[in-house]
C-alpha positions as CSV (number, residue, x, y, z in Angstrom):
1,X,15.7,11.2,9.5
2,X,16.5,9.2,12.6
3,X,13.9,9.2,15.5
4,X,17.2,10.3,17.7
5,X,17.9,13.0,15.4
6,X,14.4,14.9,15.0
7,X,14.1,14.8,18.9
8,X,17.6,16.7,19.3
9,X,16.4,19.0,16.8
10,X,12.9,19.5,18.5
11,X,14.7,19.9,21.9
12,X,17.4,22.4,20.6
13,X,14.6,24.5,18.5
14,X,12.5,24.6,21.8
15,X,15.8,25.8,23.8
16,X,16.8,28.4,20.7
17,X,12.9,29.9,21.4
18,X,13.6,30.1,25.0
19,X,17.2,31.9,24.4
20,X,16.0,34.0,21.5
21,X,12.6,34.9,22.4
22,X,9.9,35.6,20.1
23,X,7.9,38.9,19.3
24,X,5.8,38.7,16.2
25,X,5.2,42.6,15.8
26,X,8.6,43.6,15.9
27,X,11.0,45.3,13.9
28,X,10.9,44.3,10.3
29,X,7.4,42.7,10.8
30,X,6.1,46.1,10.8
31,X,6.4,46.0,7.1
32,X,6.3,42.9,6.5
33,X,2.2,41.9,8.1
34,X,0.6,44.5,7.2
35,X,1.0,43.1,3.6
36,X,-0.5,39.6,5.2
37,X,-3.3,41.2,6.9
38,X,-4.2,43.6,3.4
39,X,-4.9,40.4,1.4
40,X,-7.2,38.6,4.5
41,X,-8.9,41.5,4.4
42,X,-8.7,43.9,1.7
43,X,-10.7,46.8,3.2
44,X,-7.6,47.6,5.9
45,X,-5.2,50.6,4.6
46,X,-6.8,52.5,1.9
47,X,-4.3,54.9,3.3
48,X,-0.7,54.9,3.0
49,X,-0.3,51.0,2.3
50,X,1.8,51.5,-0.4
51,X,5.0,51.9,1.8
52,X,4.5,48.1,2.4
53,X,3.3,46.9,-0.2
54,X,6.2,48.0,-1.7
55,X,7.9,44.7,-0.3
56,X,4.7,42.9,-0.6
57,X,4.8,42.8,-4.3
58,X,8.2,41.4,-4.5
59,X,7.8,38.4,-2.0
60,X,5.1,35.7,-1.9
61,X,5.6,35.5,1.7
62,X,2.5,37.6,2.5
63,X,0.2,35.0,0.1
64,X,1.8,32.1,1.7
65,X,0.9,33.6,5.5
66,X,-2.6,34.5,4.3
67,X,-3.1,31.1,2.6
68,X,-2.1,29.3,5.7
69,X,-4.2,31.4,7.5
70,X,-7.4,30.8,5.0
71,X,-6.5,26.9,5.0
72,X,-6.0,26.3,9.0
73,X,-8.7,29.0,9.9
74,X,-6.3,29.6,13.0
75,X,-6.0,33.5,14.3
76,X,-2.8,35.0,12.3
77,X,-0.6,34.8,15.6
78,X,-0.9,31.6,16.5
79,X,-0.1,30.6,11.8
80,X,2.8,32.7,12.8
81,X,4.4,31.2,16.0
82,X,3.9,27.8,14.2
83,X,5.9,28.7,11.3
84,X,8.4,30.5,13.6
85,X,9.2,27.1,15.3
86,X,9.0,25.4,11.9
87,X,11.7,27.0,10.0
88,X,13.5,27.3,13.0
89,X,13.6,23.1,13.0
90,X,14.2,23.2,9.0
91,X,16.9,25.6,9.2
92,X,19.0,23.7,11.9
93,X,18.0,20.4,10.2
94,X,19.2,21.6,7.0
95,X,23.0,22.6,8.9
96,X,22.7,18.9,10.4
97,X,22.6,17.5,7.1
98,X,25.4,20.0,5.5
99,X,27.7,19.0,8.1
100,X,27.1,15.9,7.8
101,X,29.1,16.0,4.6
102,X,32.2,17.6,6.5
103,X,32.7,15.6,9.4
104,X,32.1,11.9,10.0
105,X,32.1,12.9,13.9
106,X,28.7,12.7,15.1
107,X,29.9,14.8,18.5
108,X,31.4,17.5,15.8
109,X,27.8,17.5,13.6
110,X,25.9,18.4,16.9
111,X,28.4,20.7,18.0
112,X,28.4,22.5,14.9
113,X,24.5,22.4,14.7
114,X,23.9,23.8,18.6
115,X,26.8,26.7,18.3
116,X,24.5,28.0,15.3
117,X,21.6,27.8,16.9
118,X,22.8,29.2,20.2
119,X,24.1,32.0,18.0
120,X,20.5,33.0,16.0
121,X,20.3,36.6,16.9
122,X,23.8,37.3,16.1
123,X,24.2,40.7,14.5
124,X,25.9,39.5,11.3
125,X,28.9,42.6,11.6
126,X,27.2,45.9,10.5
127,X,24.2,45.0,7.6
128,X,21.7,45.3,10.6
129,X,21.2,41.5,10.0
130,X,20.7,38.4,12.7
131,X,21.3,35.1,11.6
132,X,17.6,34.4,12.2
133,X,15.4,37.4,13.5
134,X,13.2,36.9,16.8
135,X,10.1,36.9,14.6
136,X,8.7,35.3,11.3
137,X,9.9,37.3,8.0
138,X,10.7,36.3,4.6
139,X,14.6,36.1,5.6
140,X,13.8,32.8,7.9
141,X,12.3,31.4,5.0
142,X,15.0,31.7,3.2
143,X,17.1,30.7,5.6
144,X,16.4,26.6,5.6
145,X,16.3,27.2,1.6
146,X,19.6,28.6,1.4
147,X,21.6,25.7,3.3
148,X,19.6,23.4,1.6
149,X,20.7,25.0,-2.0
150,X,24.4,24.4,-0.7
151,X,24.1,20.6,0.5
152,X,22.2,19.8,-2.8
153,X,24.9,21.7,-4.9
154,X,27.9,19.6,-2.8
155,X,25.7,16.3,-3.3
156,X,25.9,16.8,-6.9
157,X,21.7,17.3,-7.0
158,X,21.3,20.5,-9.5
159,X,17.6,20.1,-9.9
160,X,16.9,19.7,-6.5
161,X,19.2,22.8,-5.6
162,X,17.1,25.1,-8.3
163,X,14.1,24.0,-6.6
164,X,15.8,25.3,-3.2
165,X,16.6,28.3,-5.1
166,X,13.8,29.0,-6.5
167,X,11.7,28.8,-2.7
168,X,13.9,31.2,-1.6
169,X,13.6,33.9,-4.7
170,X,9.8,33.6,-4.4
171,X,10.4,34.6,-0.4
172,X,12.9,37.5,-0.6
173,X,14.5,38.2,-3.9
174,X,17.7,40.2,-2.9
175,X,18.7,37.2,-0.2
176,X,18.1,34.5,-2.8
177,X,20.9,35.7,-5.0
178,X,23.8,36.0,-2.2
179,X,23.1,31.9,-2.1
180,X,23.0,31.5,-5.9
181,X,26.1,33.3,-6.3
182,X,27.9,31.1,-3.5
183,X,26.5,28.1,-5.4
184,X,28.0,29.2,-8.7
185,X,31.5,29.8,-6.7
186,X,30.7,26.0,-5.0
187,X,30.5,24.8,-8.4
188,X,33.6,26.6,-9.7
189,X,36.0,26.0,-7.0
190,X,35.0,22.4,-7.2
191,X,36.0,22.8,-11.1
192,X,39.3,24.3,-10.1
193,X,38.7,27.5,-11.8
194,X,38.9,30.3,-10.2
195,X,37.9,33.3,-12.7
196,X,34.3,31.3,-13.4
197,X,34.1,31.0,-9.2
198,X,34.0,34.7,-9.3
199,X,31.7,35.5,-12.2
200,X,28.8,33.8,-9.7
201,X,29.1,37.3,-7.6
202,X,28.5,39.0,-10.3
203,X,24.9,38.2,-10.4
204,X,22.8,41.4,-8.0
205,X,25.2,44.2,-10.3
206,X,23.7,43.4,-13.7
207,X,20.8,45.7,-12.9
208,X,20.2,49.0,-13.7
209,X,18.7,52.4,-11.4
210,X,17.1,55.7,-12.5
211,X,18.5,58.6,-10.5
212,X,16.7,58.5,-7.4
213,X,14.8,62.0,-6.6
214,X,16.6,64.3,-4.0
215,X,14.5,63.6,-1.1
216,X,16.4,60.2,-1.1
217,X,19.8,61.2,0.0
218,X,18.1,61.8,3.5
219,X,16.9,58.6,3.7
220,X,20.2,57.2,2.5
221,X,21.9,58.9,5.4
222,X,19.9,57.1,8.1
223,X,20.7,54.0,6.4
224,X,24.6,54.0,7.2
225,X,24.7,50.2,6.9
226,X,24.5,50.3,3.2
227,X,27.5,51.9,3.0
228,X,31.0,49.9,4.3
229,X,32.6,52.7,4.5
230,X,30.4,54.5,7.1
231,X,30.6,50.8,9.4
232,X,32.7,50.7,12.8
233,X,35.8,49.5,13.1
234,X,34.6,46.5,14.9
235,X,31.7,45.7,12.1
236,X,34.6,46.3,9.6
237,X,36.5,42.9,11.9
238,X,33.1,41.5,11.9
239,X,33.7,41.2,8.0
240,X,37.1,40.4,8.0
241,X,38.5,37.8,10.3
242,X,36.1,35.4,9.5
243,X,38.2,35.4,6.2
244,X,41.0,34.5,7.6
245,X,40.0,32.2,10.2
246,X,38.0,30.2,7.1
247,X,41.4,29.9,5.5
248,X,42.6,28.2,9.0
249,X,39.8,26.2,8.7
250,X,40.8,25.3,5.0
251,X,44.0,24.0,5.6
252,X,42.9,22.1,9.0
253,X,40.4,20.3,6.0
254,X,43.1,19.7,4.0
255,X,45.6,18.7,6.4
256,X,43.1,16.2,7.7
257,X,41.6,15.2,4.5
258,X,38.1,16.5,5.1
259,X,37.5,17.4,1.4
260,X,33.9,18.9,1.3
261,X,35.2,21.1,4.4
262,X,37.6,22.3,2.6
263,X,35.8,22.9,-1.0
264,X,33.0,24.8,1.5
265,X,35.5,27.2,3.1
266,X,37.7,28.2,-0.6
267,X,34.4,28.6,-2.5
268,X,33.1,31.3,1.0
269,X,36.2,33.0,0.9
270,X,36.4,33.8,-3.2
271,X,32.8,34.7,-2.5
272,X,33.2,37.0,0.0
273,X,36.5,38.9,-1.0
274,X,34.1,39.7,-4.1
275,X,31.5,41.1,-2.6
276,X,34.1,42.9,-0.3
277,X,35.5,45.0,-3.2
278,X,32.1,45.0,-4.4
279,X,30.8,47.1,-1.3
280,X,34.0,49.3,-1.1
281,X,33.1,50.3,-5.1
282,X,29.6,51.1,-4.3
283,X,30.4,53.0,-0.9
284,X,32.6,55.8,-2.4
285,X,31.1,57.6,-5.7
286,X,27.9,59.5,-4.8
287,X,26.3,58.6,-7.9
288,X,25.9,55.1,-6.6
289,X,24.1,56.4,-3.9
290,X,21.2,54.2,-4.7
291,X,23.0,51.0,-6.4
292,X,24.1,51.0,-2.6
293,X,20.4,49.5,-1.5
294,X,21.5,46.2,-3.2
295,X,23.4,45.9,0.4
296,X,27.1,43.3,-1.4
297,X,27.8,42.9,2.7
298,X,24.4,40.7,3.2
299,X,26.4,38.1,1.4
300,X,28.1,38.1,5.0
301,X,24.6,36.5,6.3
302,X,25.7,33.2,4.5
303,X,28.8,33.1,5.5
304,X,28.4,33.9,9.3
305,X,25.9,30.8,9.1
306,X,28.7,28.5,7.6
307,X,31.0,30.0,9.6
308,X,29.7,29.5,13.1
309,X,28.2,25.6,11.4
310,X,32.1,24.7,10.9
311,X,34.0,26.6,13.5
312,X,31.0,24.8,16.1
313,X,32.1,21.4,13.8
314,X,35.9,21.6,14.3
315,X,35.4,23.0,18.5
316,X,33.5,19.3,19.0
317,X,35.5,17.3,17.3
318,X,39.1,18.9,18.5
319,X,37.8,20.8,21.9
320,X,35.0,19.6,22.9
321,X,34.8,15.9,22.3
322,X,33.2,13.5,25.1
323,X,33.6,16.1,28.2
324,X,30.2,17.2,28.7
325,X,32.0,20.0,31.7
326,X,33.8,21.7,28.3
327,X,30.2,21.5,26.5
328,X,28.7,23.3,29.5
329,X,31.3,25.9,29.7
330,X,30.8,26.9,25.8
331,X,26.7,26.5,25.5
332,X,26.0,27.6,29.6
333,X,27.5,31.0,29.5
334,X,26.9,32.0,25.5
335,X,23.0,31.0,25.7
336,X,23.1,32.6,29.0
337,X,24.7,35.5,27.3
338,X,22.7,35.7,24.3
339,X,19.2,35.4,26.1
340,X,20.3,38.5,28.5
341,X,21.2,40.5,25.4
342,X,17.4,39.6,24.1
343,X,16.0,40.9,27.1
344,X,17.8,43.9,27.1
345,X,16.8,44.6,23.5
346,X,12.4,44.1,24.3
347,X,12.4,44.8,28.5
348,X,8.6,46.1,28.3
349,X,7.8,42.9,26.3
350,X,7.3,39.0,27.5
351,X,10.3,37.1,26.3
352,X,8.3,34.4,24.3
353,X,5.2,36.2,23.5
354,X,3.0,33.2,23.1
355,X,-0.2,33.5,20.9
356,X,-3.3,34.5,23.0
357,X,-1.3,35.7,25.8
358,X,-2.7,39.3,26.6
359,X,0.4,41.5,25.8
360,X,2.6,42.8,28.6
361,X,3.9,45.5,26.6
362,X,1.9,48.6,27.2
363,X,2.0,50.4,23.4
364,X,0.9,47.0,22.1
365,X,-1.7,46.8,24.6
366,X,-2.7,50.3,22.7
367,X,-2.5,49.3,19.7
368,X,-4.7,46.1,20.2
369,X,-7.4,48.5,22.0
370,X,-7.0,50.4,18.5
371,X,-8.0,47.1,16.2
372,X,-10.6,46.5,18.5
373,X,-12.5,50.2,19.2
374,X,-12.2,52.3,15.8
375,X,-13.2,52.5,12.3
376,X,-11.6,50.3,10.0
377,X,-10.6,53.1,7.2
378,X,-9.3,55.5,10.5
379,X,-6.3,57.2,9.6
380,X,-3.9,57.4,12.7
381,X,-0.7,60.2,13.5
382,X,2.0,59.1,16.3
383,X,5.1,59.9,16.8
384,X,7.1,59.3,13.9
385,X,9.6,57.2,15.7
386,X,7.6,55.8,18.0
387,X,9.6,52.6,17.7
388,X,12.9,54.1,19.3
389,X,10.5,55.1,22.2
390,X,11.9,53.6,25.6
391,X,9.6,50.8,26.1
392,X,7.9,50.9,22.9
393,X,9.9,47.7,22.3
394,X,9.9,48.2,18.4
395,X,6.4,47.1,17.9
396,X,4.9,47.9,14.3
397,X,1.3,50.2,14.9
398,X,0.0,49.0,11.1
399,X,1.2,45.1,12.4
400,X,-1.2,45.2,15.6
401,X,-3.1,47.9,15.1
402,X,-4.5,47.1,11.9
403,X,-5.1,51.1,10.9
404,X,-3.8,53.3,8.4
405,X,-0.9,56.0,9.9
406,X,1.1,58.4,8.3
407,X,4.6,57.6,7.2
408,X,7.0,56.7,9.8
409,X,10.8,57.7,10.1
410,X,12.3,53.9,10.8
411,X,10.0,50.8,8.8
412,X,8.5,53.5,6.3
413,X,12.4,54.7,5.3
414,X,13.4,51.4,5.4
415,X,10.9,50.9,2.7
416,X,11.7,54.2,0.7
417,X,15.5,53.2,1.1
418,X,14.9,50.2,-1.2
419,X,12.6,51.9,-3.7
420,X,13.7,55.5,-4.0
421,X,10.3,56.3,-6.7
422,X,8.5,57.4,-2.8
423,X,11.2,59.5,-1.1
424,X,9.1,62.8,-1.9
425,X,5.7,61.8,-0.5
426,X,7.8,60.3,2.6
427,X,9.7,63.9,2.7
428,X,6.3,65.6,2.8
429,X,4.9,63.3,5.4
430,X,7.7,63.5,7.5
431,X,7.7,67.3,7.4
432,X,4.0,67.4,8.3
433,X,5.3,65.7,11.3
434,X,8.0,67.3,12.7
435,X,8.5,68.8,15.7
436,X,5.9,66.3,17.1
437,X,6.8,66.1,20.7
438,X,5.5,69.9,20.9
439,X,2.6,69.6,19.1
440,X,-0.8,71.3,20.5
441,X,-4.5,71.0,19.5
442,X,-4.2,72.9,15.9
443,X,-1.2,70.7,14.8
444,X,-3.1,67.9,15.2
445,X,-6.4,69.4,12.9
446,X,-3.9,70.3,10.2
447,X,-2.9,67.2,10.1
448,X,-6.5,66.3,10.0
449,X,-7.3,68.8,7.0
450,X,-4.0,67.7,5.3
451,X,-4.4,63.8,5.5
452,X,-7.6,63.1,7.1
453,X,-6.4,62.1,10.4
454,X,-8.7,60.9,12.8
455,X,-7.1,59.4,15.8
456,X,-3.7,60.0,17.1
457,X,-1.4,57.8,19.6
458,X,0.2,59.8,22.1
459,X,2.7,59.5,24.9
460,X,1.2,60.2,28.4
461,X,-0.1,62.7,29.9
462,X,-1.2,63.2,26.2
463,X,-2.5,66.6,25.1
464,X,-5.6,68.9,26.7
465,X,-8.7,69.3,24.8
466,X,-8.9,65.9,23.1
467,X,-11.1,63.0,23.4
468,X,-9.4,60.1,24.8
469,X,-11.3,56.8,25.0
470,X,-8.1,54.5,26.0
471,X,-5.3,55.4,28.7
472,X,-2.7,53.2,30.3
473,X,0.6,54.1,32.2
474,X,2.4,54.4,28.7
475,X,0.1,56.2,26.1
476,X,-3.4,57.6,25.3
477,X,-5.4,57.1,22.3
478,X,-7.6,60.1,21.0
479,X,-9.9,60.9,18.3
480,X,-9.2,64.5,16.6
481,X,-12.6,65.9,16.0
């Protein structure tokens, strides 16, 4: 790689940090680090961890986290950030080398290369996706792995692309396939048949289910982006247009003899009117209820990268071109756009929150006060959707906090929505649970008698009678005793 080229990519991963923000406990890291944190120190959750180590078995993103973290003997936050920023560099690097197959426009490569990366927290239409999430998780690994897969594919390099392939399958199982399947539809259109192009997204449907127990249906319901058929109408356009616009861009490639452009955009289309019908099938019978976790309309996180990677191409070659006023009145307003958006998603929190920074955010100050002050095999009870609390920002309480708590109704769903075998014990907890904001002392000690809770986490001005050690203008924290 050219010195000029790694320095663009530095700059432009810097600027995508400072537009996207980063919060390491957020959202899906709630169930993702606590697996990380269980192997660096195997006393933490003896209760409750198996609703993430459900994902934990299935990736070895939590080993690879804890090895780093064993190797460098840096704090967890700080291995984090750093591999934040890395795959954020190895992702756009991989799209600068992909596109470098299209176009032979160095203006249309960058273009192309700075629209995606402007664009990272897209919602990718309605599979509750980004194109690259605000904090580290197993789907940024896979993102660099996936592009990769494709440009080794179109360079004619098999090995190297099952080696690609095989990264990302060790990182997050259920992604990796969506890019082997595209690569088996690369590999067919580029063979001029069609019918073996479409047998590649065939590949996540070969497997088979037990009947998942009653209890799941409820979970199933709060998960309406498994099912298309439950989607907006403007996540339903989110999966269609870019069909049709990839078809424009097919015959601009073709008209303009931009071959690999145009193989890229035939072989995206087949793939995605499979998965398409795929979703539809799966979204109507009942009995596929639970085939419905394989989620077809991820397959739209591939595209929307390729998508944005050649519609950014075509803008600088056509559009854009040498006027540096028309590459400030695309990239000015949509970063400016996309940071405000970020900011309106986590307004309690710092917008890059930078390892060893003392948190802003007031629950995570809480929760750090947690990891610090009680017993490491303390079983904990807050609200069960604590992260849909104004302010709370999203912030995982087993990610920060370190303790054990009682099933949740958003990360520890998420986790029963994929394996269905724990949608009874969720039920149960979840039951235990309800009616929480009008809970008094003796709700509390049957929760203690029930599951051997110790501490609970309570919105101010908390609840009379109880020891708390730890207030702030948020939340108190206090021991049930």
């Amino acid at each position: 790689m050219k010195s000029k080229d790694f320095f663009l990519l530095a700059l432009l991963t810097l600027g995508a940090l400072l537009v996207h923000g980063y919060h390491p406990w957020a959202e899906d890291a709630a169930l993702y680090l606590p697996g990380v944190e269980k192997i660096l120190h195997p006393e933490l959750f003896p209760f409750n961890a198996q609703f993430f180590e459900s994902h934990a078995h299935l990736t070895f993103f939590p080993n690879f986290i804890a090895a780093s973290v064993r190797i460098s003997h840096l704090p967890l936050e700080v291995v984090l950030f750093f591999w934040q920023l890395t795959f954020i560099f190895l992702f756009l690097l991989a799209c600068l080398q992909l596109i470098s197959r299209c176009f032979p426009d160095e203006k249309a490569r960058w273009a192309g290369v700075a629209l995606v990366a402007a664009l990272l927290t897209l919602p990718v239409a309605g599979t509750a996706l980004y194109i690259m999430d605000q904090y580290l998780n197993p789907r940024n690994l896979v993102a660099f792995a996936a592009i990769f897969a494709v440009l080794k594919v179109i360079d004619g390099k098999y090995f190297q692309a099952v080696l690609f392939l095989a990264f990302a399958a060790a990182m997050h199982p259920l992604m990796s396939v969506f890019v082997l399947s595209y690569c088996v539809v690369l590999v067919g259109v580029e063979k001029c048949d069609r019918r073996f192009a479409g047998v590649g997204c065939l590949l996540p449907f070969g497997l088979s289910f037990d009947p998942p127990p009653p209890a799941y249906h409820q979970v199933a319901l709060s998960h309406s982006y498994f099912y298309l058929l439950r989607w907006q109408w403007y996540e339903w356009l989110g999966a269609i247009a870019p069909l049709v616009i990839l078809w424009w861009f097919s015959r601009i490639a073709g008209s303009r003899k931009l071959r690999t452009l145009d193989q890229l955009c035939r072989a995206l289309i087949v793939y995605q009117v499979v998965y398409l019908v795929a979703a539809v099938a799966l979204s109507i019978p009942a009995r596929f209820e639970s085939l419905a976790r394989l989620q077809p309309m991820r397959s739209l996180y591939l595209l929307y990268v390729l998508f944005f990677l050649f519609g950014g191409g075509l803008l600088g070659e056509y559009v854009l071109k040498n006027r540096i006023w028309r590459w400030a009145a695309l990239f000015v307003p949509l970063c400016a756009g996309m940071f405000l958006v970020q900011r309106d998603l986590f307004p309690a929190s710092a917008h890059v929150e930078w390892p060893g920074v003392a948190p802003k955010n007031q629950w995570v100050q809480a929760f750090d006060w947690v990891r610090a002050n009680t017993p490491v095999d303390a079983i904990f009870a807050l609200d069960p959707w604590h992260m849909r609390i104004p302010g709370e920002d999203e912030n995982g309480f087993e990610a920060v906090a370190q303790r054990s708590t009682l099933a949740d109704g958003d990360k520890a769903s998420g986790a029963v929505s994929m394996f269905p075998a724990m949608a009874d014990e969720w039920e149960r907890q979840m039951q235990a649970q309800k009616g929480w904001s009008k809970f008094q002392l003796q709700d509390f000690f049957r929760l203690q008698a029930q599951y051997g809770v110790s501490w609970v986490v309570l919105q101010q001005p908390g609840i009379a009678g109880l020891d708390c050690p730890y207030r702030n203008a948020a939340v108190v924290v206090c021991k049930v005793d």
